[in-house]
Backbone as CSV, one residue per row, in Angstrom:
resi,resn,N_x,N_y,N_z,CA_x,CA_y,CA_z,C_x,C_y,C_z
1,UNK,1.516,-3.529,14.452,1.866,-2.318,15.153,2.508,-1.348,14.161
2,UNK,2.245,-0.028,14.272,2.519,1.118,13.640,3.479,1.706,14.123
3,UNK,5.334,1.682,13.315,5.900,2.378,14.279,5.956,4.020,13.768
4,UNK,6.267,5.343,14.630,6.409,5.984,14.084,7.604,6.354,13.213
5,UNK,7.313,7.328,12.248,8.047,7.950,11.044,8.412,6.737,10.446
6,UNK,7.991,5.577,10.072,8.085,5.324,9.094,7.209,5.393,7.427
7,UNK,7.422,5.125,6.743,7.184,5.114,5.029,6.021,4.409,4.853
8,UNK,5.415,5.392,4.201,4.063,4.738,3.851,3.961,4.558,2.289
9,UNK,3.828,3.746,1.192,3.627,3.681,0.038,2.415,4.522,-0.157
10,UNK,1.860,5.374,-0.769,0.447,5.654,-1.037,0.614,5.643,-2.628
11,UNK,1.047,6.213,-2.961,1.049,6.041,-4.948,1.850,6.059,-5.820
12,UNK,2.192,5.289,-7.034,2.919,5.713,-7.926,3.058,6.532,-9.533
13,UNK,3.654,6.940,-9.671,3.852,7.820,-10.300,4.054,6.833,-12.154
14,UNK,3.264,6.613,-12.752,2.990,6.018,-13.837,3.593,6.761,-14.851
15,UNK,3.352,8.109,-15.729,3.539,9.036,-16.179,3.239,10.040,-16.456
16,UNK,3.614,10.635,-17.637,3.440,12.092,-17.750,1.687,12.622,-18.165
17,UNK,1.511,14.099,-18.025,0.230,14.162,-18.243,0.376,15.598,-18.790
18,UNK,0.023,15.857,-20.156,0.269,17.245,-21.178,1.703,17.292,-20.928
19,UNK,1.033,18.918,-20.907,2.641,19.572,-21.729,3.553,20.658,-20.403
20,UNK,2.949,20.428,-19.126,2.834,21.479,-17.589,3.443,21.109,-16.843
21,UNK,4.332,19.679,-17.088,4.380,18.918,-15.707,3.166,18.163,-14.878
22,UNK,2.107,18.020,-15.147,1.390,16.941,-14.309,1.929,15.731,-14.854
23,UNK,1.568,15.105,-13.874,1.883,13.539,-13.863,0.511,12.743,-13.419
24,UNK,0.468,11.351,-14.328,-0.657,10.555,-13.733,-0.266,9.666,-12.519
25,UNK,-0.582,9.315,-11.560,-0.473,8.763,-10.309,-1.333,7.490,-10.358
26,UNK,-1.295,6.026,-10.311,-1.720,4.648,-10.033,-1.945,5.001,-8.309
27,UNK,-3.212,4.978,-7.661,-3.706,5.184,-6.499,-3.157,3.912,-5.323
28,UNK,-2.410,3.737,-4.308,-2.457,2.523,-3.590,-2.959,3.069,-2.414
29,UNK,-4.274,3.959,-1.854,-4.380,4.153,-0.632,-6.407,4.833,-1.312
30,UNK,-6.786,4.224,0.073,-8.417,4.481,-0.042,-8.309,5.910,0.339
31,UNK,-7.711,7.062,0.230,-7.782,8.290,0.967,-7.474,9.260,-0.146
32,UNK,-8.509,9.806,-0.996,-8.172,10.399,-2.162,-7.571,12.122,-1.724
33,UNK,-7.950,12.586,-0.529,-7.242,13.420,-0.380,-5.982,13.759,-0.347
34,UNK,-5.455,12.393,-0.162,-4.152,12.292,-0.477,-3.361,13.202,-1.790
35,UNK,-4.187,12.840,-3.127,-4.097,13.176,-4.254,-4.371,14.363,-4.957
36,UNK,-5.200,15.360,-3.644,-6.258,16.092,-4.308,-5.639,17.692,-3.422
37,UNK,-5.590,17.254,-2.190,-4.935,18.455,-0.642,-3.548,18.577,-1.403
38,UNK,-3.681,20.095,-1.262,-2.034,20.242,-1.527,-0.923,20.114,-0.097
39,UNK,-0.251,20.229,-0.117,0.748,19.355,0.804,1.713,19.412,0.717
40,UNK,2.739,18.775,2.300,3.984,17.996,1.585,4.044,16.972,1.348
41,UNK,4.550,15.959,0.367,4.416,14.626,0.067,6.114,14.528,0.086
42,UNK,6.342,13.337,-0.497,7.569,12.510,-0.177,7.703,11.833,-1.594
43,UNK,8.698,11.792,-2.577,8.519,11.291,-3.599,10.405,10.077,-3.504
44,UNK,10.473,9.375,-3.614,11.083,8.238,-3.633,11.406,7.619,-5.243
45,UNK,12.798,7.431,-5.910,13.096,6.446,-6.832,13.767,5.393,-6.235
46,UNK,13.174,4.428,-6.884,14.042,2.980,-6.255,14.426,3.069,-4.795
47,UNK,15.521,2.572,-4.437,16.197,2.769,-3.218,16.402,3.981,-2.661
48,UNK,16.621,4.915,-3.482,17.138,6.326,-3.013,16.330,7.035,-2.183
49,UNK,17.148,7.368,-1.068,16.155,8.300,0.063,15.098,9.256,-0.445
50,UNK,14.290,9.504,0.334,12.686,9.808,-0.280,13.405,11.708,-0.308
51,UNK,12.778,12.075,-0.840,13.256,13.842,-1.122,11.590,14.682,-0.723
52,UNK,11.419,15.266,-0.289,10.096,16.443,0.097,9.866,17.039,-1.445
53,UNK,8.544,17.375,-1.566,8.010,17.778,-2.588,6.463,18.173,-2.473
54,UNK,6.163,19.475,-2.772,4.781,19.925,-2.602,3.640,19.454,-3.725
55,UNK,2.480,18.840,-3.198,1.679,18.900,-4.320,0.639,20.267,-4.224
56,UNK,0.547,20.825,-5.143,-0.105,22.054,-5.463,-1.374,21.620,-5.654
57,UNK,-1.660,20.644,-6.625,-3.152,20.200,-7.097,-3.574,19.270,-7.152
58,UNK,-4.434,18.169,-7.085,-4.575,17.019,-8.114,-6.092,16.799,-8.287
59,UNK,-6.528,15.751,-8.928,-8.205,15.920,-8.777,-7.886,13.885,-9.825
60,UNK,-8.949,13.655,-9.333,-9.231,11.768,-9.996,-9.635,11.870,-11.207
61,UNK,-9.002,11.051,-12.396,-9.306,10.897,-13.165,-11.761,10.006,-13.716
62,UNK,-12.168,10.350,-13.732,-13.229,10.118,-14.233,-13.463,8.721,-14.471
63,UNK,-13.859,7.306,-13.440,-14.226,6.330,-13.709,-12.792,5.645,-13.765
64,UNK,-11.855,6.037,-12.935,-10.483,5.260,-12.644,-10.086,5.307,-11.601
65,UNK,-8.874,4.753,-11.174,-8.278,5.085,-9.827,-6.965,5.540,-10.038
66,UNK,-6.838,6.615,-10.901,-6.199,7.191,-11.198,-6.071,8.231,-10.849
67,UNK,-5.110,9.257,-10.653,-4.865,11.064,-10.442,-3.949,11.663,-11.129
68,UNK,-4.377,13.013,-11.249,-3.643,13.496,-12.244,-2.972,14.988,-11.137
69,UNK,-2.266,14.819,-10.725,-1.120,15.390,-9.735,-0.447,16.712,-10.752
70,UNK,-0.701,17.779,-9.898,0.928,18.559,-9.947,1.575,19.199,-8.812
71,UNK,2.924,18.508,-9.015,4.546,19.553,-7.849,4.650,21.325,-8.314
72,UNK,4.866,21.640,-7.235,5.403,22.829,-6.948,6.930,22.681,-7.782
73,UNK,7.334,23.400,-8.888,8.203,23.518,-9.121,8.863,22.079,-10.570
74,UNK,7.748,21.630,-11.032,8.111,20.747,-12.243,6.497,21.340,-12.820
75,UNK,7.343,21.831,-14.013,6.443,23.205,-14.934,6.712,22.320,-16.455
76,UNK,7.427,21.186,-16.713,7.505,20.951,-17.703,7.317,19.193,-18.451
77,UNK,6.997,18.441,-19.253,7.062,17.338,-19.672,8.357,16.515,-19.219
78,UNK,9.125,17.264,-19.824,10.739,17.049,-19.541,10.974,17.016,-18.117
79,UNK,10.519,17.634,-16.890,10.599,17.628,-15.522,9.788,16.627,-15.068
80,UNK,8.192,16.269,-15.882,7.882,15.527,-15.291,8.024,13.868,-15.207
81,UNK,8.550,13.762,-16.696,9.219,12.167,-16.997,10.212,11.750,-16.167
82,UNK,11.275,12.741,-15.699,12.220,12.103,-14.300,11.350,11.694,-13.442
83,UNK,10.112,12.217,-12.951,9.821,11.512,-12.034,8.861,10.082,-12.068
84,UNK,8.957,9.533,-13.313,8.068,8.163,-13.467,8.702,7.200,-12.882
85,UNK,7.982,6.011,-12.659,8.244,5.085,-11.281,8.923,5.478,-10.527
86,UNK,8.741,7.346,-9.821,8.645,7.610,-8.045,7.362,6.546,-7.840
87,UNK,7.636,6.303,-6.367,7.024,6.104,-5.243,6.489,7.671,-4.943
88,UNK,5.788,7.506,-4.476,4.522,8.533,-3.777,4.487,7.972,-1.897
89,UNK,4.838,8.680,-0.859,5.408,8.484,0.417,4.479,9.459,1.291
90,UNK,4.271,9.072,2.826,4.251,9.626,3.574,4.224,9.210,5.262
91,UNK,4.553,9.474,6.047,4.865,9.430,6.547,3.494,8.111,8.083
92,UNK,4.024,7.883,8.387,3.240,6.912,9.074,2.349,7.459,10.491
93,UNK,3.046,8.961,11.068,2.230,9.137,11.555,1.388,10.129,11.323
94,UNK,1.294,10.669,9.875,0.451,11.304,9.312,-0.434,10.582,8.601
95,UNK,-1.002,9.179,9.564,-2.209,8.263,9.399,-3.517,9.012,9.369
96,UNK,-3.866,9.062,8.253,-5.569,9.669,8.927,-6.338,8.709,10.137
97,UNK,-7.114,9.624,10.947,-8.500,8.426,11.618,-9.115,7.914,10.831
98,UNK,-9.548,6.698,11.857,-9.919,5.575,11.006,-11.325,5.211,11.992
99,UNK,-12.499,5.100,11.057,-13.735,4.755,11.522,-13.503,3.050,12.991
100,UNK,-14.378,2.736,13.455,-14.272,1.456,13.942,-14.217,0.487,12.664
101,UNK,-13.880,-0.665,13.202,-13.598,-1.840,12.299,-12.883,-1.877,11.374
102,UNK,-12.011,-0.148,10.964,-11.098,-0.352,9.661,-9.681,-0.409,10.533
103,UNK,-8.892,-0.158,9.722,-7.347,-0.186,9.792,-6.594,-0.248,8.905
104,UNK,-5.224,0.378,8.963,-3.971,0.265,8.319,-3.768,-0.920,7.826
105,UNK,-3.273,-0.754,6.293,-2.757,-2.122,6.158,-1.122,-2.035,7.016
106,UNK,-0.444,-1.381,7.170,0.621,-1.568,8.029,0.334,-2.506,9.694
107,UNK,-0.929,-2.132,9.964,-1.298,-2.683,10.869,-1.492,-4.667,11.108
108,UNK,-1.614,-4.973,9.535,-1.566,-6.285,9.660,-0.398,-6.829,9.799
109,UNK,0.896,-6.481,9.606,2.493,-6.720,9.894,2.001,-7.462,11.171
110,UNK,2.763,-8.385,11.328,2.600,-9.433,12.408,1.443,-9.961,13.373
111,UNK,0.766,-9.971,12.418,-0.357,-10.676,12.363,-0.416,-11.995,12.640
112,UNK,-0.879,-13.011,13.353,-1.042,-14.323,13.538,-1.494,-14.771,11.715
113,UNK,-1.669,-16.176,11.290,-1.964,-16.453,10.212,-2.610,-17.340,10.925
114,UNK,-4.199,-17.745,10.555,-5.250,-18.548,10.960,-5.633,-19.631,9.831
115,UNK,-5.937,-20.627,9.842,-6.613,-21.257,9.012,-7.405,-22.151,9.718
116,UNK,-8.409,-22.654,8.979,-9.600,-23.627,9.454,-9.391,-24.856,8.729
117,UNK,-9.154,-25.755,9.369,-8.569,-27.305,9.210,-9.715,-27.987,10.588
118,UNK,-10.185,-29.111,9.390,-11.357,-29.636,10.940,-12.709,-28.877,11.427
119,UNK,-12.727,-28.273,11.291,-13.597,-26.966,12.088,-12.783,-26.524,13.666
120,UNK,-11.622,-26.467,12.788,-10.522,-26.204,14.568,-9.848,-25.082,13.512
121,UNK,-9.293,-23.858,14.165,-8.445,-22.689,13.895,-6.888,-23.403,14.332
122,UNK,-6.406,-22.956,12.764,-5.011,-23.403,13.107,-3.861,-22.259,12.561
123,UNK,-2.775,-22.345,13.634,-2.065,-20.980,13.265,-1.339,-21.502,12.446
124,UNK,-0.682,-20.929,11.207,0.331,-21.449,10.562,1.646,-20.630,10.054
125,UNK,1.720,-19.106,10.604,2.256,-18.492,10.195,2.200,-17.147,10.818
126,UNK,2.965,-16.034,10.468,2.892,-14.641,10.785,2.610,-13.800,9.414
127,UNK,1.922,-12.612,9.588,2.234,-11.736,8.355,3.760,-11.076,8.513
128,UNK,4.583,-10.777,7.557,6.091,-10.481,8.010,6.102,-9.229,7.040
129,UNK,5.248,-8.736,6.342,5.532,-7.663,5.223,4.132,-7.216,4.265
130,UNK,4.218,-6.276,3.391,3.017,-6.493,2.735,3.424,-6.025,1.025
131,UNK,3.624,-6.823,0.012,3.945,-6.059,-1.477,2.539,-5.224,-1.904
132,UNK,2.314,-3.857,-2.068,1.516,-3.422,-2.525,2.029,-2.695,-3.951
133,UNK,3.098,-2.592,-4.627,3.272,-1.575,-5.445,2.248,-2.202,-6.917
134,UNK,1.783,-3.535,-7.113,1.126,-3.687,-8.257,-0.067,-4.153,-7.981
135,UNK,-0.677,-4.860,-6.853,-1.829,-5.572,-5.696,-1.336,-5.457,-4.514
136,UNK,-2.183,-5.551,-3.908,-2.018,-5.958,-2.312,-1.938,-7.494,-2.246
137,UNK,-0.752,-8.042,-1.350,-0.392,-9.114,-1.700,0.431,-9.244,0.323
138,UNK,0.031,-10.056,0.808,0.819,-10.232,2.246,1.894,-11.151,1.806
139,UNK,2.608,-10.987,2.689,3.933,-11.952,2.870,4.001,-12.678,4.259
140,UNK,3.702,-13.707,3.757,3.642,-14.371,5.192,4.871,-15.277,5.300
141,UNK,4.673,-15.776,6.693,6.545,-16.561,6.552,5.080,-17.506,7.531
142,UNK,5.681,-19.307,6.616,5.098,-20.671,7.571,5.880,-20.768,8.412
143,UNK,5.004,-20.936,9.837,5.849,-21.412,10.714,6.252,-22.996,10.742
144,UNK,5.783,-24.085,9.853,6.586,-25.263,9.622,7.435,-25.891,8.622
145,UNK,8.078,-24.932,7.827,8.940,-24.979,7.061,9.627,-23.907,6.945
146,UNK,9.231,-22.400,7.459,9.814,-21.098,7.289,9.705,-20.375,6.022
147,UNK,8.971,-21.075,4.946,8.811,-20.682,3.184,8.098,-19.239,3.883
148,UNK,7.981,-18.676,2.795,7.824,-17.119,2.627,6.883,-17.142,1.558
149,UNK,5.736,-16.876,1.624,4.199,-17.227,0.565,3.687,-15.557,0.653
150,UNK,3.395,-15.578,-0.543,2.634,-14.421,-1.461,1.135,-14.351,-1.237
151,UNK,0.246,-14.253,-0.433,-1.075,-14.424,-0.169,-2.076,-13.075,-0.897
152,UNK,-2.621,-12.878,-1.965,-3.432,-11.847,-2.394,-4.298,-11.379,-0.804
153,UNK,-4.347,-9.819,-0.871,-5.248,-9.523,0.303,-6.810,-9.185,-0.550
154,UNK,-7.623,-10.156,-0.413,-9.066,-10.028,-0.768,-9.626,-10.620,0.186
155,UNK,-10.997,-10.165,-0.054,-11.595,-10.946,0.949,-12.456,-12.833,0.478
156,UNK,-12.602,-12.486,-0.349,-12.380,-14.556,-0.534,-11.394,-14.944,0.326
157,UNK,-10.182,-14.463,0.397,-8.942,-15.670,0.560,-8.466,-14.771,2.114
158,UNK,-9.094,-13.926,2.144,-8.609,-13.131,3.478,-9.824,-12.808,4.284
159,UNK,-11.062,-13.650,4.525,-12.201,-13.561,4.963,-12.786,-12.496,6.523
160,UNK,-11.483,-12.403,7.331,-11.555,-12.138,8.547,-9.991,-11.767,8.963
161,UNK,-10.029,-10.508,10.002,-8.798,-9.836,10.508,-9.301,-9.150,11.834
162,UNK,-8.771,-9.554,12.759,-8.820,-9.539,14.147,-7.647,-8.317,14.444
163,UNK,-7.791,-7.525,14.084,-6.102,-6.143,14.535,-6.606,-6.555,16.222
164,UNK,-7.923,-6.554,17.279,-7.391,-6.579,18.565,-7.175,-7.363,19.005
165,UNK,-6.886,-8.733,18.198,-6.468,-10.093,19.264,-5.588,-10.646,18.187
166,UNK,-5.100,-9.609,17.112,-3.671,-9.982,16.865,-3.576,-11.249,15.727
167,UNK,-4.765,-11.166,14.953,-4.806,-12.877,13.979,-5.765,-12.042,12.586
168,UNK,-5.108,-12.742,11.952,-6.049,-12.918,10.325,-6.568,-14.229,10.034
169,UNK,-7.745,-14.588,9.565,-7.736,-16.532,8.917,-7.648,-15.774,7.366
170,UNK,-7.440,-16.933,6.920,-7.188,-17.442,5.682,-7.625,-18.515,5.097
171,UNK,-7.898,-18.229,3.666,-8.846,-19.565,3.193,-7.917,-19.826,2.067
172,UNK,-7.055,-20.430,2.043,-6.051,-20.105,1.017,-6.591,-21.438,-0.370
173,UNK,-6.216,-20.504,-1.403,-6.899,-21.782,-2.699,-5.914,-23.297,-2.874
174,UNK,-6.688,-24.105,-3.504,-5.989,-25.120,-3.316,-4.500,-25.117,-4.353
175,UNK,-3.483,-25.687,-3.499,-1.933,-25.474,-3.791,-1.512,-23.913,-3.661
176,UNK,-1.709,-23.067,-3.145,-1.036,-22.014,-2.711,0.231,-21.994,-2.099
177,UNK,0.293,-22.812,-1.069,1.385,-23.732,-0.080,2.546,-24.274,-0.624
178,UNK,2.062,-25.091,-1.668,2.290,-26.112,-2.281,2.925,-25.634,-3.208
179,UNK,3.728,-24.844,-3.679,4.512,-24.421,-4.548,5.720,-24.223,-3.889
């Protein structure tokens, strides 16, 4: 479930780009308009409350998933190095639509955890979080020990996701658990 106004990760801010203030941007969201529409965006260091900030321009780097971003109001190298490892933010209910069969990754947050043991579906867990700032990576919590496991989101190991009946399976590699 999606609540509103909360924080959406979409990109981070890697570094500088010339001599103008652009900055290069590491992409975490399939929605390149994000990068490209000028706007308001939300730029975030560490913990510190997210601050408003316009993007004026950006356009994708050529055979990467990269962008090369510029703010309203950072005109210089020197302006734009404060802002390396921002977070790149927006707001949750400024979700774009979404075709059938896709979805938010926010949307997998409490998710059933499925696995196939036997040829029987077995629950073993909830999704409780999701680390995206370097992969997409779920956090699931077992429900028979309570451990807290790092699950890559691909589709090998994440084969199937049910958002209307509330379950993901999982094919998890051997010893994943087990650590």
């Amino acid at each position: 479930m999606i609540f509103q106004d909360q924080w959406l990760v979409i990109g981070l801010i890697t570094s500088c780009h010339g001599i103008k203030g652009q900055v290069k941007v590491k992409s975490l969201s399939d929605f390149e308009e994000r990068f490209i529409k000028p706007g308001i965006r939300w730029l975030q260091k560490e913990d510190e409350n997210p601050l408003q900030i316009k993007l004026t321009s950006g356009f994708k780097q050529p055979g990467k998933e990269t962008f090369i971003i510029k703010f309203q109001e950072i005109n210089t190298r020197d302006q734009a190095e404060q802002l390396k490892k921002c977070k790149i933010l927006v707001k949750t209910n400024h979700l774009p639509e979404l075709k059938k069969e896709e979805f938010h990754l926010l949307e997998l947050i409490d998710l059933q955890v499925k696995t196939l043991k036997n040829e029987e579906l077995k629950i073993i867990g909830k999704v409780i979080d999701l680390e995206n700032e370097k992969n997409n990576l779920l956090v699931i919590e077992l429900f028979q020990n309570k451990k807290i496991v790092l699950v890559p989101f691909v589709q090998e190991i994440v084969p199937l996701i049910d958002i209307k009946n509330n379950f993901l399976i999982i094919n998890p590699p051997k010893g994943l658990f087990d650590l």
